[in-house]
Residue, then its C-alpha position, 0 to 999 in steps of 0.5 A: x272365843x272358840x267354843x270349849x270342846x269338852x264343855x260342850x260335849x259334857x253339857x249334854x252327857x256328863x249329867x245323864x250318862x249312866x256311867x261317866x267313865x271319863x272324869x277328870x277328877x278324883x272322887x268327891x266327898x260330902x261336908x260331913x266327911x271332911x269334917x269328919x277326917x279333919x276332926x272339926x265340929x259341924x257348927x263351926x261352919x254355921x259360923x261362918x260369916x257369908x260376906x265378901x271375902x278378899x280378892x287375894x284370897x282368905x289369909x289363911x288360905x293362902x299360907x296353907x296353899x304356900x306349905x304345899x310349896x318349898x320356898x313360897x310364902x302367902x305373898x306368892x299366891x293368888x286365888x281363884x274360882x277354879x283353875x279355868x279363872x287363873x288359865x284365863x287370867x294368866x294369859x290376858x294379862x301376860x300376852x298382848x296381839x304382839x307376842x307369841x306363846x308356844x304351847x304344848x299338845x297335846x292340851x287342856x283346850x283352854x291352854x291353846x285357845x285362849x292364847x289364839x283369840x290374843x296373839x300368834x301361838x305355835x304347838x310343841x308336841x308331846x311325841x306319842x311313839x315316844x312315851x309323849x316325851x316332850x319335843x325340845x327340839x321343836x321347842x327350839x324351833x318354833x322360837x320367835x324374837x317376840x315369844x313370850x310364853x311357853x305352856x305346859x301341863x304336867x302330869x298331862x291332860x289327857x296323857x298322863x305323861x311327866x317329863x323326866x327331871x332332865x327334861x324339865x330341868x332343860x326346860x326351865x333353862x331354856x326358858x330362863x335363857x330366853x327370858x320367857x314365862x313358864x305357865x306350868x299347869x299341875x292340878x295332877x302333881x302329887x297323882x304320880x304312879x311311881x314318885x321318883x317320876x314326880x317334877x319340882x312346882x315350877x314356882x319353886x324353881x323358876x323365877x318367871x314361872x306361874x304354878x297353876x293348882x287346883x283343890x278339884x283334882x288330886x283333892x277330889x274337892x272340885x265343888x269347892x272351886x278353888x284354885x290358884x296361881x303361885x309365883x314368885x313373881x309378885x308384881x305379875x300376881x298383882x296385875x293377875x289379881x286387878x284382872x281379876x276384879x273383872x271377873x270372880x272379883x273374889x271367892x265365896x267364903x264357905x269353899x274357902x274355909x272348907x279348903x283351909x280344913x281340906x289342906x290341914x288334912x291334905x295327907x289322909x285326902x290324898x292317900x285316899x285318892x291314891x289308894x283308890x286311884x291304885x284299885x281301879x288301874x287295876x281293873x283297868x289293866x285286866x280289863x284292856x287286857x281282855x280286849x287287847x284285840x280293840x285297845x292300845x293300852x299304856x299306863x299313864x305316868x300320873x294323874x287320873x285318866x289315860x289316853x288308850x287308842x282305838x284298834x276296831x273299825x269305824x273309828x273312835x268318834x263312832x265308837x264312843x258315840x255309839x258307846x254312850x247312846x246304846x251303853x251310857x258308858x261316857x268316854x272322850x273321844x280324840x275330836x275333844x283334844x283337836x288342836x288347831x297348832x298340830x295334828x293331834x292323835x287320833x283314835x283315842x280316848x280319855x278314860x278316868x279312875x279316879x272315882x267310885x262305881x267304875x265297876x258298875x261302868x265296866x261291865x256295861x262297857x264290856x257287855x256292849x264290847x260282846x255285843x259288838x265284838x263282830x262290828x268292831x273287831x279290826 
């Protein structure tokens, strides 16, 4: 397998930069405070039976998994460690040297090399001078008599972008039409700035679709690692669910039981998220705003990163190294999102506001811009 960009890159920084600015999740919280917002007592979980749970996942855990969908029962989904697992899975079992996938870029790298270590894969752009609208006429295009997968992310990492209802509806009738497998990757739905931009669960509204979801994002519980796929294909989640047994083989107890109390409070966990994901866009605007000179700046649509563009000189790779070297301001540059189907944007970043202490992070991050300023204005 191709080593994985973004992993690579935050195994040396993300744990010893001073400001990570360029998370993908939301903020985090301890035990304590879950059971607290949950009002549940602390000695429930001491317990908590520390056996093997099952491959499926916790009963329970799937039933509340299935109430955050509008016509899916516990039967429809299967759990994972994280979302990486149900990525891996998905594609080693739907995909053989044969066939072919289309994948959309650009993407969580994953989506794309997996895919390329098992068969033929082509790229569909997200059109960047058009607000990353999906391109379905290149969709049609690159289709094959042996294709057999399309794979998006909506809201997109790193984008944010979702496509209109119109869009995606065209979507799921292509895919229908064709007979293909939708793998729709969603661990940012319910992060939408504006809700009327909010898309149907692919699973809820296609038959051969697979919903990918996680508690790490929108929840803001990614130690958990938890994550599922949710279909209505239930022979397929079988197949998905003996591969499995190769590799997690199951999940670990306590972050099951956590996850069940997480989703019983899923309402307050995401107004949380929300209302700070609101502060900080804020910060972010009056800051790219101060540097317009330097920066592209465009909200994203959801999610809780964004994807300016570099305006100076010297480039984005230089940029950003410079940045975390002299800063500890931590960025992801676009060499990150390097697609091997297309020619990926360029001079850009991914920057996050999910999470707390962004403050901190921005005023480092405009010192070191005043320092600056002479080299890098364009």
């Amino acid at each position: 397998m191709r080593d994985f960009a973004l992993e690579t890159f935050f195994s040396k920084w993300e744990f010893s930069a001073r400001h990570h600015m360029t998370a993908s999740d939301a903020q985090s919280m301890s035990i304590a405070e879950l059971m607290t917002l949950a009002n549940r007592p602390m000695e429930e979980l001491g317990e908590l039976h520390l056996g093997y749970t099952e491959t499926w996942g916790a009963p329970l855990l799937r039933e509340a998994i299935a109430s955050t969908y509008d016509s899916l029962n516990a039967s429809n989904v299967l759990c994972f460690a994280g979302a990486e697992e149900g990525v891996y899975t998905s594609m080693r079992v739907l995909l053989d040297k044969t066939d072919h996938a289309i994948v959309v870029v650009p993407n969580y790298q994953a989506a794309e090399s997996v895919p390329l270590d098992i068969c033929a894969v082509s790229g569909v752009p997200l059109l960047e001078q058009e607000a990353w609208r999906l391109d379905l006429d290149e969709l049609k295009n690159v289709l094959q008599p042996n294709t057999k997968l399309v794979s998006v992310c909506f809201p997109n990492n790193p984008t944010g972008a979702i496509p209109s209802h119109e869009i995606f509806k065209e979507l799921i009738d292509f895919c229908r039409q064709h007979g293909l497998y939708l793998f729709c990757d969603e661990v940012y739905r319910l992060l939408e700035l504006d809700e009327s931009k909010r898309i149907p669960q692919a699973a809820d509204v296609y038959e051969k679709a697979l919903s990918l979801n996680v508690m790490s994002k929108a929840y803001g519980l990614p130690g958990l690692r938890i994550g599922w796929i949710a279909s209505q294909d239930t022979a397929l989640l079988q197949k998905l669910e003996r591969y499995k047994h190769y590799l997690s083989i199951c999940n670990s107890a306590p972050s099951e039981q956590l996850s069940i109390i997480a989703l019983s409070v899923r309402e307050q966990l995401l107004n949380i998220v929300k209302a700070r994901i609101g502060k900080n866009l804020i910060k972010l605007e009056h800051f790219f705003e101060k540097h317009a000179n330097l920066f592209e700046w465009t909200q994203p649509d959801g999610g809780c990163i964004a994807y300016p563009k570099f305006l100076g000189r010297g480039g984005v790779e230089e940029f950003c190294q410079s940045l975390v070297e002299e800063a500890g301001v931590l960025l992801l540059p676009a060499s990150i999102y390097h697609s091997e189907l297309l020619e990926s944007p360029q001079n850009r970043f991914r920057i996050g506001f999910g999470r707390e202490g962004i403050d901190e992070g921005l005023a480092a991050f405009d010192e070191f811009l005043e320092l600056k300023h002479n080299s890098l204005a364009p």
